[in-house]
C-alpha positions as a Python dict, from the first residue, in 0.01 Angstrom:
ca = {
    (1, 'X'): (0, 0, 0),
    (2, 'X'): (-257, -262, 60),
    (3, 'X'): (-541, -58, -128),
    (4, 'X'): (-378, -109, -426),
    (5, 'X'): (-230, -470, -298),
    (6, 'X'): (-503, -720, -477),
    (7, 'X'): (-275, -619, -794),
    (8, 'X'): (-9, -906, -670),
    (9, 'X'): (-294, -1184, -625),
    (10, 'X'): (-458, -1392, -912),
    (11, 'X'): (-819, -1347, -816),
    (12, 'X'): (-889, -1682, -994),
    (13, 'X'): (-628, -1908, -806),
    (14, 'X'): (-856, -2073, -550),
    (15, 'X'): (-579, -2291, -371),
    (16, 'X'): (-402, -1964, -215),
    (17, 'X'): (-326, -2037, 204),
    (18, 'X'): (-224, -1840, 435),
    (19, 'X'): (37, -1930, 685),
    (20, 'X'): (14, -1749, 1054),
    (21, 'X'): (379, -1752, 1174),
    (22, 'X'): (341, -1873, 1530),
    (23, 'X'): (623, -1646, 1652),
    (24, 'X'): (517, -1340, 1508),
    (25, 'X'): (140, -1431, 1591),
    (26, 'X'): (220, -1428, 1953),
    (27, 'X'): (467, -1150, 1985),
    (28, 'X'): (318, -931, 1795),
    (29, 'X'): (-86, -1013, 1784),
    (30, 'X'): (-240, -698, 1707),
    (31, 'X'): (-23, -603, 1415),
    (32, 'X'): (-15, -916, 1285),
    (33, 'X'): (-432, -943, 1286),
    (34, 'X'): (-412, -604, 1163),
    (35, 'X'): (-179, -752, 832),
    (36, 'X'): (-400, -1059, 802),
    (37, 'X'): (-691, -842, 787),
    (38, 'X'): (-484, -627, 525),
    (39, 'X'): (-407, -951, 305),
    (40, 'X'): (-771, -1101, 335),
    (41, 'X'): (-866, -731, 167),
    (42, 'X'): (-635, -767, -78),
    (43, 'X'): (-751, -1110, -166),
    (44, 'X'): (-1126, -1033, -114),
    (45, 'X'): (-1053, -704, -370),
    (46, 'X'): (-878, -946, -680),
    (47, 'X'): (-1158, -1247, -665),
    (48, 'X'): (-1435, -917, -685),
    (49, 'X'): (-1213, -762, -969),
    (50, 'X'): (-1174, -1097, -1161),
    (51, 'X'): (-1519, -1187, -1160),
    (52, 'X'): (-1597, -856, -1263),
    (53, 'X'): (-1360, -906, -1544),
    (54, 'X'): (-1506, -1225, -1656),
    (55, 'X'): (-1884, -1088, -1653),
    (56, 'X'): (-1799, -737, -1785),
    (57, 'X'): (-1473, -733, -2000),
    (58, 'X'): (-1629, -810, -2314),
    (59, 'X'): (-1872, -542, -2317),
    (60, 'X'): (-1565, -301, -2176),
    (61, 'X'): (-1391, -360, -2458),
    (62, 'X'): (-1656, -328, -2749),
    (63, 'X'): (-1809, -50, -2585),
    (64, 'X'): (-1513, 133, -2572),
    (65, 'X'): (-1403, 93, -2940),
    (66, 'X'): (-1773, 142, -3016),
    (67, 'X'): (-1709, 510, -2818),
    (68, 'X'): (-1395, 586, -3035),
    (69, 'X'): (-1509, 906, -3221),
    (70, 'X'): (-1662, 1039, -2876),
    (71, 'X'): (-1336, 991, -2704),
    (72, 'X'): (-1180, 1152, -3012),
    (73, 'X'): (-1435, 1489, -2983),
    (74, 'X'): (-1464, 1487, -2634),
    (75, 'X'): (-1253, 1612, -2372),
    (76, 'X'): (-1081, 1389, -2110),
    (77, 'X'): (-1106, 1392, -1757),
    (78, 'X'): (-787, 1482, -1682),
    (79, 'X'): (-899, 1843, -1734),
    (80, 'X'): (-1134, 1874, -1464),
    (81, 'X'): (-830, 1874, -1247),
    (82, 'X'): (-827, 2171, -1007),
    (83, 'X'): (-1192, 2332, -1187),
    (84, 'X'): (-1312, 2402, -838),
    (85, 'X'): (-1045, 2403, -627),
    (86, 'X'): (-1153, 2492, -258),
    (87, 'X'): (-1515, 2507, -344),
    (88, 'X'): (-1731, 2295, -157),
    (89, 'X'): (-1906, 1933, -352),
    (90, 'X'): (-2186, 1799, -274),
    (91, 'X'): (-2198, 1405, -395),
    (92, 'X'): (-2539, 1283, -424),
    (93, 'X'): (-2617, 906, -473),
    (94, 'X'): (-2952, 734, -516),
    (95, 'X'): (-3074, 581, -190),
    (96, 'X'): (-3342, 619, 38),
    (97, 'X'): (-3245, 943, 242),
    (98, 'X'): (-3194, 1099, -91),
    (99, 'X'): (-3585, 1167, -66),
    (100, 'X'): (-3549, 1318, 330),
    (101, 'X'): (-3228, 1483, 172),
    (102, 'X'): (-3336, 1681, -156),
    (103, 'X'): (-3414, 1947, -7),
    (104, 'X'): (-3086, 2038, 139),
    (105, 'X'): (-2886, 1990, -222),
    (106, 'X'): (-3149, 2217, -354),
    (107, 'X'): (-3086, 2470, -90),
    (108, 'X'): (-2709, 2417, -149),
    (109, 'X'): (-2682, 2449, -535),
    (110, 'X'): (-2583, 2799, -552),
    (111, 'X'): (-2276, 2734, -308),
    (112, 'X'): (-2167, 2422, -377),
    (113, 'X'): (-2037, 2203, -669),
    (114, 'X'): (-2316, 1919, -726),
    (115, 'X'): (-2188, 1585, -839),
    (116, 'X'): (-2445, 1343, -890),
    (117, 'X'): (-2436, 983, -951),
    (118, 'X'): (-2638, 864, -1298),
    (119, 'X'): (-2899, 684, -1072),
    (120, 'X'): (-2964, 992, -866),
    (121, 'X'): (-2974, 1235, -1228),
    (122, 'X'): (-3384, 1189, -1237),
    (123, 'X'): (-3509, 1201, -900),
    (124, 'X'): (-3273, 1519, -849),
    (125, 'X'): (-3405, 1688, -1174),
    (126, 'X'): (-3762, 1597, -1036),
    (127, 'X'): (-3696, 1823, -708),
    (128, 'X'): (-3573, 2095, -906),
    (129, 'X'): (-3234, 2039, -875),
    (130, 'X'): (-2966, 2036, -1167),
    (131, 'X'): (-2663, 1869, -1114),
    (132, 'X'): (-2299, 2023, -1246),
    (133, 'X'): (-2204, 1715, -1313),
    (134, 'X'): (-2323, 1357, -1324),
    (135, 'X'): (-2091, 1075, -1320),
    (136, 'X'): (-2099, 731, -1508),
    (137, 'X'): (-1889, 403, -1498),
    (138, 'X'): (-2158, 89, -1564),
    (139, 'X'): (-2131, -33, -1942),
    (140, 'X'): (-2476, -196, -1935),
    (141, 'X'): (-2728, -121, -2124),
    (142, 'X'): (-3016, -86, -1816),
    (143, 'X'): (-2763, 166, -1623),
    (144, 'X'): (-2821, 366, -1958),
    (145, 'X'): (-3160, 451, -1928),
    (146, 'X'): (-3080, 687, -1633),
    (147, 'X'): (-2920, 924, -1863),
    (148, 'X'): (-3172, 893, -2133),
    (149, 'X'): (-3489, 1116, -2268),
    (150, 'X'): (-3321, 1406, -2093),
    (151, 'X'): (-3471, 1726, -2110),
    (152, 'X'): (-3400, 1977, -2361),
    (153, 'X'): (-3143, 2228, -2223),
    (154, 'X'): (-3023, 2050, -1965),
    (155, 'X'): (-2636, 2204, -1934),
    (156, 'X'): (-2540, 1918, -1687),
    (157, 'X'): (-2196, 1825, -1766),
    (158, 'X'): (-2085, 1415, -1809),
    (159, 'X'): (-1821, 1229, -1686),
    (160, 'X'): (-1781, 906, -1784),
    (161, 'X'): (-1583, 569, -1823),
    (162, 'X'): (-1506, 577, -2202),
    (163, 'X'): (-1695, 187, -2164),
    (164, 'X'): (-2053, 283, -2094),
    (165, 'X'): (-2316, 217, -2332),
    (166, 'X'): (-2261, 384, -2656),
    (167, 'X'): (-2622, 509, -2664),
    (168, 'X'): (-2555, 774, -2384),
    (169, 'X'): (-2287, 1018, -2503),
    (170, 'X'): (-2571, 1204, -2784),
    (171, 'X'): (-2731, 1396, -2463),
    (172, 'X'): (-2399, 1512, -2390),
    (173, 'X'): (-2245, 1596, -2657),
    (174, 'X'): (-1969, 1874, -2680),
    (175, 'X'): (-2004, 1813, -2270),
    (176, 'X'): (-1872, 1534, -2196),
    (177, 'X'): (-1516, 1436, -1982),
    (178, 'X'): (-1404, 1084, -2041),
    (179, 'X'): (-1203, 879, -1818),
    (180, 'X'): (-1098, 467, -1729),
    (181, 'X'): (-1144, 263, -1482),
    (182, 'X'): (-840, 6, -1554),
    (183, 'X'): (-528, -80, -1793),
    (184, 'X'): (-727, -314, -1957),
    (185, 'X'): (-698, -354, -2336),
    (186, 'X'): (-796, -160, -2555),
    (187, 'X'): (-599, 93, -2338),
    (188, 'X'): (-235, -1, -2396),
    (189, 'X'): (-338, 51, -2804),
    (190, 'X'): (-545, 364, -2758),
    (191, 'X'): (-221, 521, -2530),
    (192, 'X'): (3, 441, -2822),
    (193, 'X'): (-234, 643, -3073),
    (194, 'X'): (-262, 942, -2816),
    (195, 'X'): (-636, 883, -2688),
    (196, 'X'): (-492, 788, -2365),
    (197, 'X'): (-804, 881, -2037),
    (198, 'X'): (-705, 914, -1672),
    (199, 'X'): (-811, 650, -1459),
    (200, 'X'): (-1079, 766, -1223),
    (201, 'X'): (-1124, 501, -915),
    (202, 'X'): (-1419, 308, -888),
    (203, 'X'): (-1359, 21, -604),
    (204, 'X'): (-1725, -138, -767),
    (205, 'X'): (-1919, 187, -706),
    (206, 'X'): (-1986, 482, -901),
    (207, 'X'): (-2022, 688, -604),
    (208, 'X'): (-1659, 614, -476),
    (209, 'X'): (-1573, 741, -852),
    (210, 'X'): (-1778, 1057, -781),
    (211, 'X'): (-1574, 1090, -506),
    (212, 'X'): (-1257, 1057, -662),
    (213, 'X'): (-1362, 1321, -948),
    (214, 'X'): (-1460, 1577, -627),
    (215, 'X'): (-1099, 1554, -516),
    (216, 'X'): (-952, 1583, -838),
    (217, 'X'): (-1112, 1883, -897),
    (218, 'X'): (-975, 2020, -584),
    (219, 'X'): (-1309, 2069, -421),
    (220, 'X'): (-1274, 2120, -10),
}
């Protein structure tokens, strides 16, 4: 349980201790390192998530109400579960063996399930290569300008965190899968009114969401 364990910690509380039990710390060392290490995780994973909330919330929130009638018209995410089920994925990121690594995803395309990151849409359409679907959770406006001035035609599918700029959903329209990254507000209201998204993983990367989308959709 202690990936989902920063949930009982106030990331904001700096006068948290922890106690070593001497007892315990001597009769048991390596499973009690192992559950400091576990806590200090935990602890490490609510200070990232509340200063993430205190940079990003604001623009969570009015990009998401912003994205209303696009959550309305487009489908959710929950119904990419089991699309590909036992077909392999490729997850592509932007980095720098993405260049020594193009030309195996091209190779691949035509057996394989490519899920791209947004940062890794461009230099992958630049090789020749169109992903199936590229994945989005950043709501700023820079992180944006991956998906924009598409070409014409494209056919790559979206998936998205209902919170990214508004600007991006056009070039996707009628393909599109929206999803959320947290309970945060204005979920709780947007559940009540049946516009209610799965909540896709993210950990502070889009690539671990990619990920999480790849097994969702059954892929081997």
């Amino acid at each position: 349980g202690s990936v989902e364990g920063w949930r009982f910690f106030d990331g904001e509380d700096e006068s948290r201790v922890t106690i070593a039990h001497p007892v315990l710390s001597r009769e048991i060392p390596k499973a009690f390192a192992a559950a400091a290490r576990a806590v200090q995780g935990m602890v490490f994973g609510e200070r990232a998530n509340a200063g993430a909330r205190k940079k990003f919330a604001g623009r969570y929130l009015l990009n998401t109400l912003t994205n209303l009638a696009v959550l309305h018209r487009e489908r959710s995410a929950v119904e990419l579960a089991g699309a590909f089920d036992e077909v392999p994925a490729l997850l592509v990121a932007a980095g720098p063996s993405l260049d020594r690594n193009v030309a195996v995803v091209s190779a691949a395309q035509e057996h394989a399930v490519i899920v791209a990151v947004d940062t890794a849409l461009r230099p992958l359409l630049h090789a020749g290569v169109r992903p199936d679907l590229v994945v989005s959770v950043d709501a700023q406006p820079a992180n944006a300008r991956h998906l924009l001035g598409l070409p014409d035609g494209l056919g790559t599918f979206l998936a998205a965190a209902s919170s990214i700029d508004p600007a991006v959903f056009p070039a996707f329209q009628d393909r599109t899968f929206a999803f959320r990254v947290n309970d945060h507000a204005p979920w709780p209201w947007l559940g009540s009114i049946g516009l209610g998204r799965p909540i896709v993983r993210a950990w502070g990367s889009v690539l671990t969401s990619a990920l999480d989308l790849a097994l969702t959709m059954g892929c081997n």
